[in-house]
C-alpha positions in Angstrom: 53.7 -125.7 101.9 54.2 -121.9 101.7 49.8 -121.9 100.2 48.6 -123.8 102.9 47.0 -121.8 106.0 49.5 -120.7 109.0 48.0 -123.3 111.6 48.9 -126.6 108.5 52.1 -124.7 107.4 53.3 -124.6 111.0 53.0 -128.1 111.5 54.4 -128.8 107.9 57.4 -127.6 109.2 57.6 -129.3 112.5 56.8 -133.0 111.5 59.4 -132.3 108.5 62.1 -131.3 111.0 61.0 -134.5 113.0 61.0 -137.0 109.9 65.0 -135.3 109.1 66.1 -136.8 112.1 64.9 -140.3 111.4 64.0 -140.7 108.0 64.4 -144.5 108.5 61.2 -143.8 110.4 59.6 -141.7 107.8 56.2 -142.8 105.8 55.6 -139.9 103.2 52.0 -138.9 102.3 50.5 -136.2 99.7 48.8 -133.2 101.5 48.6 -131.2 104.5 48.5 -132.9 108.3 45.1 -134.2 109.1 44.4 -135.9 105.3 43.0 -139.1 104.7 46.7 -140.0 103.5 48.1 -138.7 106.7 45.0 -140.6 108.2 46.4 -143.8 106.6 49.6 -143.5 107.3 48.8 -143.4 110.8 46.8 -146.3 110.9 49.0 -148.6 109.2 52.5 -147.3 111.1 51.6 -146.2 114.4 55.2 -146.2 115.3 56.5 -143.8 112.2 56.9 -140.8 111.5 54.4 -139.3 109.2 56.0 -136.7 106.2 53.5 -134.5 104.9 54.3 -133.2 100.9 52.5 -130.9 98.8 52.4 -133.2 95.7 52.7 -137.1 94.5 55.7 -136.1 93.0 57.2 -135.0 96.2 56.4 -138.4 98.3 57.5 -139.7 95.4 60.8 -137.9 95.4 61.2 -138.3 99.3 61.2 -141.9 99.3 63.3 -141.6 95.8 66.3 -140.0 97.8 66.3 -141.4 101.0 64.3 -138.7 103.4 61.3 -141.0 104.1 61.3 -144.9 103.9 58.2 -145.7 102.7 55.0 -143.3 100.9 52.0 -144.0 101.5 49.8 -143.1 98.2 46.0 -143.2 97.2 45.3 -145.8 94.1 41.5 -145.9 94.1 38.2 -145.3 95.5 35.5 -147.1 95.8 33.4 -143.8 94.4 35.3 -142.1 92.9 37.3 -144.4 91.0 41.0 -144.4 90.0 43.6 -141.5 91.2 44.7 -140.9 88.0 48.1 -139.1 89.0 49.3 -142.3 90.4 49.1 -144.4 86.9 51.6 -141.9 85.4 53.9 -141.5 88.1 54.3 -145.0 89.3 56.0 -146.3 85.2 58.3 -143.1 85.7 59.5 -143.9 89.5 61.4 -146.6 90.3 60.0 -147.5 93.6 58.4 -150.4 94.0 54.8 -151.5 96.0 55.4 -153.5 99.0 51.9 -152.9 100.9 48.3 -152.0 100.5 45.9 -150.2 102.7 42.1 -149.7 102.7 40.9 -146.8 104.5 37.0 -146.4 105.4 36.5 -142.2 104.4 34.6 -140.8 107.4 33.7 -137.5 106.4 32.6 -134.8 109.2 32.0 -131.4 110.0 34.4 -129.2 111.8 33.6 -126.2 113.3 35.2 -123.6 115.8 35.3 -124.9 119.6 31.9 -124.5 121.4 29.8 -123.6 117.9 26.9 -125.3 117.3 25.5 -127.6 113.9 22.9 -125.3 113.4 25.3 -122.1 113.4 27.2 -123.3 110.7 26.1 -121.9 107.1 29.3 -122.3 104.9 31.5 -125.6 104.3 34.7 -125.6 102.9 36.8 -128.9 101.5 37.8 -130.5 98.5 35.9 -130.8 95.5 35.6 -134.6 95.8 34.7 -134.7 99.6 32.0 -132.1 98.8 30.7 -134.4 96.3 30.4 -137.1 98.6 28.6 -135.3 101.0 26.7 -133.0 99.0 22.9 -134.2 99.9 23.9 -134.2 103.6 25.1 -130.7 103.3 21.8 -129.9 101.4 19.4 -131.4 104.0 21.4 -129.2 106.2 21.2 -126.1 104.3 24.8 -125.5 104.1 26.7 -124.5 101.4 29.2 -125.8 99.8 32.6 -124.5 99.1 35.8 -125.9 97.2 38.9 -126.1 98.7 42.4 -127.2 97.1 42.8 -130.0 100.0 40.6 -131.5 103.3 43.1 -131.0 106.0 43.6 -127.4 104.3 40.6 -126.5 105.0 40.2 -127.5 108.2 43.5 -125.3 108.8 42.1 -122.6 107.1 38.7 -122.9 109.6 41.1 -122.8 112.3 42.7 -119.9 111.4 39.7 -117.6 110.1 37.5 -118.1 113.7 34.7 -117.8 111.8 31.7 -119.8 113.7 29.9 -120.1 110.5 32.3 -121.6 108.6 33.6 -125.0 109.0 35.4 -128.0 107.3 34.7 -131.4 105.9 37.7 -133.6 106.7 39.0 -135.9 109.1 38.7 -136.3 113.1 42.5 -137.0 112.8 42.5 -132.7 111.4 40.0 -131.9 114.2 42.5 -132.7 116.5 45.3 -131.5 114.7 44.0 -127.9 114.6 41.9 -127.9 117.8 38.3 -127.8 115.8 35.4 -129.4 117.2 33.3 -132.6 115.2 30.0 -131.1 114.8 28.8 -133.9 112.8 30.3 -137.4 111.7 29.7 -139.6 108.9 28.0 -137.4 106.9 29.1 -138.9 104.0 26.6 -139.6 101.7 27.1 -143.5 100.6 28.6 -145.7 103.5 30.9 -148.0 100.8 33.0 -144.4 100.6 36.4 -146.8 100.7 40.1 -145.6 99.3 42.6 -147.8 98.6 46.2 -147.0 98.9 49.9 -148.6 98.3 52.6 -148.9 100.2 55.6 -147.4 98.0 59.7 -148.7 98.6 63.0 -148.4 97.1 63.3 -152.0 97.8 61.2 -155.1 96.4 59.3 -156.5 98.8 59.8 -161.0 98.8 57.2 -162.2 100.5 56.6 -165.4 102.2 52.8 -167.2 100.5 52.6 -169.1 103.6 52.0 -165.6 105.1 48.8 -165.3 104.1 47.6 -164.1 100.5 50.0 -162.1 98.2 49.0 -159.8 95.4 51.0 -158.8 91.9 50.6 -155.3 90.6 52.6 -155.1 87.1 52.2 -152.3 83.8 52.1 -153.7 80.5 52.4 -152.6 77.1 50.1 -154.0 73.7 50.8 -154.2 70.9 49.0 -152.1 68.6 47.3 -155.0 66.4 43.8 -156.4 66.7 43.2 -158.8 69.6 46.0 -158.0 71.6 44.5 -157.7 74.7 42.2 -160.7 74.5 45.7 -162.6 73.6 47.7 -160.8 76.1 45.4 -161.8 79.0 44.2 -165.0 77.7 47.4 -166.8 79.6 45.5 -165.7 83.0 42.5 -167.6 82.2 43.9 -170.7 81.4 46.5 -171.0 84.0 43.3 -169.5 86.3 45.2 -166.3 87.7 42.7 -164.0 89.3 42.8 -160.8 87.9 41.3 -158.2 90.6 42.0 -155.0 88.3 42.6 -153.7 85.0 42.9 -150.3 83.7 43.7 -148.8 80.6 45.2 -145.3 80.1 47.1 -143.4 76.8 51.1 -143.4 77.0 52.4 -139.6 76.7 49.0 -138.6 75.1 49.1 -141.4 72.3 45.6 -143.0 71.1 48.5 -145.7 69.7 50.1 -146.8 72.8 48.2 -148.0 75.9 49.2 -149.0 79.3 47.6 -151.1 81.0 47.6 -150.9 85.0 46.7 -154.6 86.5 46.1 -156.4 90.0 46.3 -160.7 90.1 46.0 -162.9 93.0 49.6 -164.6 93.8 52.8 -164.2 93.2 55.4 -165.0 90.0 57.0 -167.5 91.7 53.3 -169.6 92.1 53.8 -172.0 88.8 50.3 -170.5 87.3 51.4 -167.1 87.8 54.8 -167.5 86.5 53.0 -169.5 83.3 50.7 -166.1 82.9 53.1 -163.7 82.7 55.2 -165.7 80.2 52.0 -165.7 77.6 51.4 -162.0 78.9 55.7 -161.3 77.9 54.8 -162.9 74.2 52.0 -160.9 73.2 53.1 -157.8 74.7 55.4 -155.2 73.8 57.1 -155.0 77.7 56.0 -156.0 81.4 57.2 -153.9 84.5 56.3 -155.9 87.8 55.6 -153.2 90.5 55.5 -155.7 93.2 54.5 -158.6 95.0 53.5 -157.8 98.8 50.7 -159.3 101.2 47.1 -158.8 100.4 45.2 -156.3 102.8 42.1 -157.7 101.8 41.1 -161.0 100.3 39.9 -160.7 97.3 38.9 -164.1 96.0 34.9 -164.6 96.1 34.1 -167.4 98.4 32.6 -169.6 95.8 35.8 -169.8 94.1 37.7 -170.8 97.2 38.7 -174.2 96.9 37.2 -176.9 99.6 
């Protein structure tokens, strides 16, 4: 909090004092007010009270002890692949995923009230959002400058009142610090997607007649030749689609890997539950992370039975 601008820090401090009050109300997010998180958050609780935290660790952490309900947390995007953070924090927490939501990133340029697009000559976000923007800003004949955070910098626009200065972030940090949308979309592919989970100290049990249900669980190999190929081989044959899979080193091993994985269903659908069994045998331990509805089918159409 205390390195964010004075415009984001104020705010920091008033939607914390407002999430205290009712933290049974409180959906945690990573970053300052205005971020794509916060963005999220909104979108998929209107009614809640969005807690802004400098780190993972610390939506983590408020969920952990009670001051928000739920965190909302950034798992992947479509460009720029996995949020690496999030594969090592989520085996150390013990919350658990109950939800999932896609966000469309909308990236646009925010300037001082009443300045002009073609006064602007300096933009100022994060590293990643000036990567995904970085031909637009080119055309434009702006340059680019990295930021620690978005939202941040849209504070930090706010508070300089410099007209040729101005942010790349969200129309949700526009309005937040009274900036002006001199340009929208300007991101440079339109897939620009991130996913996100919803994070709970509770297990979510969801109903399949609901709708579609997805199973995020960790697993461990063993370190002998065809493991994984034995280890997943119990999803093919019982016909489990498997959305995701991602590998990464366990406390900087090259012995032990994790691996991070999505399936369509739930264990208690007789395939899945067959699956996991193989998975258990030729692995060296499975952590479920949770069952909870899917956002977004996955299953191609062709595979869809008639």
């Amino acid at each position: 909090m205390e390195t964010y601008p004075k415009p984001a820090r104020d705010l920091v401090a008033r939607m914390t004092a407002e999430a205290a009050q009712r933290p049974e109300d409180a959906i945690a997010f990573q970053g300052a007010p205005g971020a794509y998180s916060h963005l999220a958050t909104t979108q998929a609780f209107p009614l809640g009270l969005a807690l802004p935290c400098f780190t993972f660790e610390d939506a983590f952490e408020a969920v952990e002890t009670g001051r928000a309900e739920l965190a909302m947390i950034p798992i992947e995007n479509s460009q720029a692949g996995r949020v690496a953070d999030i594969h090592f924090l989520l085996p150390e927490s013990s919350l658990h995923i109950v939800g999932e939501h896609f966000l469309r990133v909308r990236h646009c340029l925010l300037g001082l009230k009443g300045v002009s697009l073609d006064a602007v000559r300096e933009a100022i976000s994060h590293p990643q959002a000036l990567g995904q923007t970085r031909h637009w800003c080119r055309d434009h004949n702006i340059r680019q400058v990295g930021y620690a955070d978005t939202a941040g910098a849209a504070a930090l626009v706010a508070e300089r009142g410099d007209p040729q200065v101005a942010a790349i972030a969200s129309k949700l940090a526009a309005r937040l610090f009274d900036l002006d949308v001199l340009a929208e979309g300007i991101e440079d592919v339109s897939h620009n997607t991130t996913r996100f989970v919803v994070l709970s100290r509770k297990p979510l049990h969801p109903d399949p007649r609901d709708g579609p249900l997805m199973t995020s669980f960790l697993f461990e190999v063993r370190n002998v030749p065809a493991a994984l190929y034995k280890a997943l081989g119990g999803f093919a044959t019982n016909g489990v689609n498997m959305t995701k899979l991602e590998s990464y080193q366990k406390e900087g091993s090259f012995t032990a890997t994790m691996f991070f994985a999505d399936i369509d269903g739930s264990p208690d659908d007789a395939n899945v539950a067959l699956a996991m069994e193989e998975l258990r045998f030729h692995t060296k331990s499975v952590r479920i992370l949770g069952t909870y509805p899917q956002a977004r089918v996955r299953r191609h159409p062709e595979a869809m039975p008639e």
